[in-house]
C-alpha positions in Angstrom: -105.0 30.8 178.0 -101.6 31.9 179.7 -98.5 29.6 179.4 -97.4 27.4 182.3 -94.8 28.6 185.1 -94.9 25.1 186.7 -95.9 21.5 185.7 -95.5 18.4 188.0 -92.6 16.0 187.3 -92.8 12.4 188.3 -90.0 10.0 188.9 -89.1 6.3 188.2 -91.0 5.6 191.7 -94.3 7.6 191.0 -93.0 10.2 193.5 -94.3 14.1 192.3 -92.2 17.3 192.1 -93.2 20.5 190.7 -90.4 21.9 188.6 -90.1 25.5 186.8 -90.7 25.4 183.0 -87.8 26.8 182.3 -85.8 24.0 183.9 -87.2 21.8 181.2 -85.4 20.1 178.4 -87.8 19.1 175.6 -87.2 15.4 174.1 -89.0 13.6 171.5 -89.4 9.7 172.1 -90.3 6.6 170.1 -91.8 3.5 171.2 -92.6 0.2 168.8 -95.7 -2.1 169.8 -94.7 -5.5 168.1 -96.8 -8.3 168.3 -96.8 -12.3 167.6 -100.0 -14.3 167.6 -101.5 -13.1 171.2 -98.1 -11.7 172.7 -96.1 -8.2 172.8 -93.0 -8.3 173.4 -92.0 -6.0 176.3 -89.1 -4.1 177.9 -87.6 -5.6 180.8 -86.5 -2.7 183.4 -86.3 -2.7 187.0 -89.6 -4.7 188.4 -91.7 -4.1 185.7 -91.8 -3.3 181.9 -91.9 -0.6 179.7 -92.4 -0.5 175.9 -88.9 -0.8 173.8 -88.1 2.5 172.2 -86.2 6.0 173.9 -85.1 9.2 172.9 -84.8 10.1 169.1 -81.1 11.7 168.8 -81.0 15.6 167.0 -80.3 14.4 163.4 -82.2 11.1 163.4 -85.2 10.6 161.7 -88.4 9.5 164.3 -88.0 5.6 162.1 -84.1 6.4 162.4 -84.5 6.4 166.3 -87.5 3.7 166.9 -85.5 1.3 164.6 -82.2 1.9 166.7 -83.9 2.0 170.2 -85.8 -0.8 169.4 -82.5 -2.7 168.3 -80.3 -1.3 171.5 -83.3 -2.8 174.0 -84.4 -6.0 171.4 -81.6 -7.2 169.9 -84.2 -7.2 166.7 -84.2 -5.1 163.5 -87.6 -4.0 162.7 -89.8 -1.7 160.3 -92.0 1.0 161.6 -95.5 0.6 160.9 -98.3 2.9 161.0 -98.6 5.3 164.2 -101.0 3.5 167.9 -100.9 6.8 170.1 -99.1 9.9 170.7 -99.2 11.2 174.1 -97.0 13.5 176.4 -95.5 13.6 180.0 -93.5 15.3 182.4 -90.6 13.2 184.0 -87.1 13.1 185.8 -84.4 11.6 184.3 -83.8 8.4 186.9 -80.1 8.7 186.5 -79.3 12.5 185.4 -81.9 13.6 187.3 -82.8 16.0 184.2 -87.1 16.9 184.0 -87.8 16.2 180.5 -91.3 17.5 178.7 -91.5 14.4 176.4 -93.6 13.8 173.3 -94.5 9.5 173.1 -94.7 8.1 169.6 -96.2 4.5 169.4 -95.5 2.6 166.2 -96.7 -0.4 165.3 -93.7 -2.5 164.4 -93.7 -5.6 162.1 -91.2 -7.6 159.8 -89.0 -8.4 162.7 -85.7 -9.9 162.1 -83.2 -11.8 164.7 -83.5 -13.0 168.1 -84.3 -11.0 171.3 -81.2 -10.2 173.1 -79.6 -7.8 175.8 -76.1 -7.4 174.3 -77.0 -4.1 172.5 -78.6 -2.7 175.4 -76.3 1.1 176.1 -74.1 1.6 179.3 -76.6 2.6 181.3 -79.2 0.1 180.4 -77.4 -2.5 181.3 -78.1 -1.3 185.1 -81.4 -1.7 185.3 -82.6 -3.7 182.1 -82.9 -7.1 181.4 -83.5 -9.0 178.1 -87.4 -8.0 176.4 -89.8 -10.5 176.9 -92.8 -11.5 174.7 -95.9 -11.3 177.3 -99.7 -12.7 176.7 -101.6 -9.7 175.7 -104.3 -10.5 178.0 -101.9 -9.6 180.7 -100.4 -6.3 180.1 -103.2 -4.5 182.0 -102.1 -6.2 184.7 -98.3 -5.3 184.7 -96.4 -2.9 186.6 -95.0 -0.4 184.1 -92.9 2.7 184.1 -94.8 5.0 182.4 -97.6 7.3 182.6 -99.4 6.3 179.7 -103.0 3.8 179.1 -101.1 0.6 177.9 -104.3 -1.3 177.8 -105.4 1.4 175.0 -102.5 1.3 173.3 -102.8 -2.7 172.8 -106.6 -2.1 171.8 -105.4 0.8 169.2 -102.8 -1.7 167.7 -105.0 -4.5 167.6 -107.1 -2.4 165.4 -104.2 -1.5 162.8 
């Protein structure tokens, strides 16, 4: 099977743009799932939520970077548990406007420790995020999120762990 020229970007807003492979940076991300009794707790961004977790920095181990992204968007220190779901995508950067090919790393997180807070949240977060919340698990199929990825399946995959 030949290699891709061209894949399909999508931005914060949904919106589609087809973007040369070559403009591409490749990033590896990590997201934690934690859950209390029949609530997960949730990133706050823009009008909808997102999973805490980002980008794991060159040098960082993949618990390095979930256990500092979860910090910088939860105010809480947590251990990395075992793997939900791995998936990929294909998106713009909403403020560098970069196209990223991403990996998506879902951990189960557990032991939590501290309260949820914003004051960690990085320069640019503090634009468009708001403090996590923790959100009934019955509901997160119904939430507007900003990503691409089954969110009711990740739920049912760490429900199973």
């Amino acid at each position: 099977m030949a290699l891709k020229k061209k894949v399909i970007c999508r931005d914060i807003k949904g919106n589609k743009k087809l973007v040369s492979v070559d403009k591409l940076s490749f990033r590896i991300s990590a997201y934690g799932v934690l859950m209390r009794k029949n609530k997960v707790l949730l990133g706050n961004a823009w009008d909808g939520y997102d999973w805490p977790g980002g980008a794991i920095k060159i040098g960082e181990t993949i618990e390095e970077g979930l256990k500092r992204e979860f910090w910088e968007e939860t105010g809480l220190k947590v251990e990395m548990g075992k793997i939900v779901a791995v998936m990929n995508d294909f998106f713009i950067h909403p403020f560098t406007k970069k196209c990223h090919h991403t990996i998506l790393l879902f951990y189960l997180c557990k032991n939590s420790k501290g309260e949820v807070s914003a004051k960690n949240f990085e320069k640019d977060e503090k634009e468009y995020m708001r403090k996590a919340k923790w959100v009934d698990i019955k509901k997160v199929p119904t939430l507007k999120f900003y990503n691409p990825v089954d969110n009711k399946a990740i739920i049912k995959e760490a429900l199973k762990k």
